[in-house]
C-alpha positions in Angstrom: 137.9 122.9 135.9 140.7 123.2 133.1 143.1 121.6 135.3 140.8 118.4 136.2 140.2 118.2 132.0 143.7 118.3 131.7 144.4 115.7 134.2 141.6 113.2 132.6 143.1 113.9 129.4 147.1 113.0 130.5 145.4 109.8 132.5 143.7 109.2 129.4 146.7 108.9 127.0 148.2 105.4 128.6 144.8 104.1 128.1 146.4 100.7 126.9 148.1 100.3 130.0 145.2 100.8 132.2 143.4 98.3 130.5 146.2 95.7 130.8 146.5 96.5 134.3 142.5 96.1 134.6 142.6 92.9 132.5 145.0 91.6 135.1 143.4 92.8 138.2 139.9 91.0 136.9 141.8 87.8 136.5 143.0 88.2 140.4 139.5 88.8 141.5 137.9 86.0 139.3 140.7 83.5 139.8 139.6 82.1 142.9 135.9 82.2 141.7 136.2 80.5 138.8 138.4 77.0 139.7 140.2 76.3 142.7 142.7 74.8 140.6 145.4 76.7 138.6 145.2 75.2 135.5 142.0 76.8 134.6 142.7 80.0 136.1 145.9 80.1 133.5 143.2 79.7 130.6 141.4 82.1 132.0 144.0 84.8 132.0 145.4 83.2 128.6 142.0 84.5 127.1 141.6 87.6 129.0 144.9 88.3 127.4 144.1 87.5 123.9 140.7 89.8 123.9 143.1 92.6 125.4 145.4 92.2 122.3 142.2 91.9 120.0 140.4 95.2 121.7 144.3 97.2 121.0 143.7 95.8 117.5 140.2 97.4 117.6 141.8 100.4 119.1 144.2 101.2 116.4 141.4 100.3 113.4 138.6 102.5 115.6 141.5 105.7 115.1 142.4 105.3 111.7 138.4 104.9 111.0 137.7 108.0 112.5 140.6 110.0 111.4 139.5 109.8 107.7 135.6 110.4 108.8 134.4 107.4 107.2 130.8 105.9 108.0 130.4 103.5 110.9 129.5 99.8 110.1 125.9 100.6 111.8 125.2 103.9 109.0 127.2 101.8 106.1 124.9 99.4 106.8 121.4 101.9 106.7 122.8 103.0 103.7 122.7 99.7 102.1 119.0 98.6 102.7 117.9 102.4 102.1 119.4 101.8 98.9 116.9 98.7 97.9 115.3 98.4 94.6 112.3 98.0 95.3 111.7 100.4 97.6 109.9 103.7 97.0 112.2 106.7 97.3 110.6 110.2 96.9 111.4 112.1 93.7 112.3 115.6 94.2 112.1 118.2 91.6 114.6 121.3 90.9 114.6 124.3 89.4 117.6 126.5 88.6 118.0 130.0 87.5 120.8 131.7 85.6 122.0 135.0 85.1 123.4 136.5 82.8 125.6 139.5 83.0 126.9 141.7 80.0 130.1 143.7 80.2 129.9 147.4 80.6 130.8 149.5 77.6 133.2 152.3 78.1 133.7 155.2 75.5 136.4 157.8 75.3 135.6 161.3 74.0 138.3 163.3 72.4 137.6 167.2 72.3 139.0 169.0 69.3 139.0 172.2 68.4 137.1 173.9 65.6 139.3 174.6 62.0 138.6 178.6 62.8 139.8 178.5 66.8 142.4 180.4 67.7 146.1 179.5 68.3 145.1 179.8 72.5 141.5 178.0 71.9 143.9 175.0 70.4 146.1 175.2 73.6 143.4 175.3 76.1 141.6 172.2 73.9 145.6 170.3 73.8 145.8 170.9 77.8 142.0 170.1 78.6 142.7 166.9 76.5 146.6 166.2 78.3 145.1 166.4 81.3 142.0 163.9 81.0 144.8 162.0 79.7 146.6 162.3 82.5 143.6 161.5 85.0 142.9 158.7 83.1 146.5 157.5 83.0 146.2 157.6 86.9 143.2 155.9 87.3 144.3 153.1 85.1 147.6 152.7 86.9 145.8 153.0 90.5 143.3 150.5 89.7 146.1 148.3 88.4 148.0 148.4 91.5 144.8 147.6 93.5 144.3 144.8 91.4 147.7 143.4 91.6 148.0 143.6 95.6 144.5 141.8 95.2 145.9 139.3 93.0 148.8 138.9 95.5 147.0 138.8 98.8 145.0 136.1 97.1 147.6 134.1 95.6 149.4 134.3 99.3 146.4 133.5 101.2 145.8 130.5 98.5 149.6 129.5 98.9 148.9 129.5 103.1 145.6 127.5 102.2 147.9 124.6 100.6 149.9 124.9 103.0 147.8 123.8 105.6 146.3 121.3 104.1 149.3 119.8 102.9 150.6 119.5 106.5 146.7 118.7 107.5 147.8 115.6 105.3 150.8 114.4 106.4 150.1 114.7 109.8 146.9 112.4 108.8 148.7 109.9 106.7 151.8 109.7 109.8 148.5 108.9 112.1 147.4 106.4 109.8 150.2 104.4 109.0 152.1 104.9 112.6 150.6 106.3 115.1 149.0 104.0 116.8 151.9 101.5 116.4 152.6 101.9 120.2 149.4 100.2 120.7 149.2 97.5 118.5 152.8 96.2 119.8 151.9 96.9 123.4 148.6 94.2 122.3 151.1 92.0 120.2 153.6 91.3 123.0 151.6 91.8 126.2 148.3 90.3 124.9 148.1 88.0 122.1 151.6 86.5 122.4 151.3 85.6 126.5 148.1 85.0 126.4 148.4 82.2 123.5 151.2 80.9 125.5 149.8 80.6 128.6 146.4 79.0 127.8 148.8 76.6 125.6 151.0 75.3 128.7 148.5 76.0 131.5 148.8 72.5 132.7 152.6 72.9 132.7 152.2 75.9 134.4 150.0 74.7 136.9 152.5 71.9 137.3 155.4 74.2 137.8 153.2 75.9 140.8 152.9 72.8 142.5 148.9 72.1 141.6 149.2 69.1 139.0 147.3 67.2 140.8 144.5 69.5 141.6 141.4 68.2 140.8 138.3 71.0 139.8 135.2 71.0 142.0 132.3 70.6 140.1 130.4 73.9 140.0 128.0 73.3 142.7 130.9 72.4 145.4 132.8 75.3 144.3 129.0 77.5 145.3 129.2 75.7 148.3 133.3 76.1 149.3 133.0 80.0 148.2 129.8 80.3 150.6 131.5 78.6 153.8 
């Protein structure tokens, strides 16, 4: 199944080309239908040629439409007549909370010893006190360092964010001001530009082929020629 998406998908890329070859091969099959002269056919395919290069015009506007997300005619529209004065709208009412969050309060007790301890009471009281001080010391330093490799994981994953984004853009804005280029010339110079051409001179063109002095069969005697 993968391998028949990809297929559709790569048959789907030249999707310009198909469609010239399509506009090209519905000219052949409503050539003869149309006028049994060439003249007319050669306006015929002058104008199936023009609304090819106007559809790759449509193309490339349809892409850069969707690429930025923005609201089809249809919705833009909606949005404007839901939007009318005079028409009610329904009022909907809100309530918000807030909380409000003091700081803890830390204290620090010190431990001294009485002015009658002993010489070994002050020593146990100094290394009780050293090593809270200590602990605390720690503590302070760990939670520091967690908070720093937070800070920096943060700051790195932020950094990787903007990154992103910034190449999200620039691959956006090279889609939008040439990537469907391609397109638009492949409609400029096999669409617009013949087919303006050719439903200009068809009459020298059907003179060139020989059929100048065709003369077109009303519709009812063409009916009539297609049917024997």
């Amino acid at each position: 199944m993968s391998r028949i998406k990809e297929v559709a998908i790569w048959l789907a890329e030249p999707i310009a080309v198909w469609a010239l070859l399509g506009t090209i091969l519905l000219w052949l099959l409503i050539g003869p239908w149309w006028s049994n002269c060439l003249e007319p056919r050669f306006r015929v395919l002058g104008i199936l040629l023009q609304i090819y290069g106007i559809w790759t015009v449509y193309q490339g506007i349809k892409g850069k439409h969707k690429l930025f997300s923005q609201p089809s005619m249809l919705c833009r529209c909606a949005n404007y007549f839901r939007r009318f004065p005079l028409r009610k709208r329904q009022i909907v009412m809100g309530v918000a909370a807030a909380t409000i969050q003091l700081p803890g309060i830390s204290a620090r007790l010190i431990v001294r010893a009485g002015q009658d301890a002993s010489l070994s009471d002050r020593l146990s009281r100094l290394e009780a006190n050293f090593d809270g001080l200590f602990n605390e010391v720690g503590d302070i330093s760990s939670r520091v360092n967690a908070q720093t490799r937070s800070t920096v994981e943060r700051l790195a994953a932020e950094e990787g964010a903007r990154k992103h984004d910034v190449e999200t853009v620039n691959r956006k804005l090279e889609a939008a001001t040439a990537g469907g280029l391609h397109i638009d010339l492949l409609g400029l110079w096999l669409g617009v530009i013949p087919g303006t051409v050719i439903g200009g001179i068809a009459a020298e063109l059907s003179a060139l082929f020989g059929d100048a002095e065709c003369k077109p069969v009303p519709w009812r005697s063409m009916w009539t020629l297609l049917a024997g």
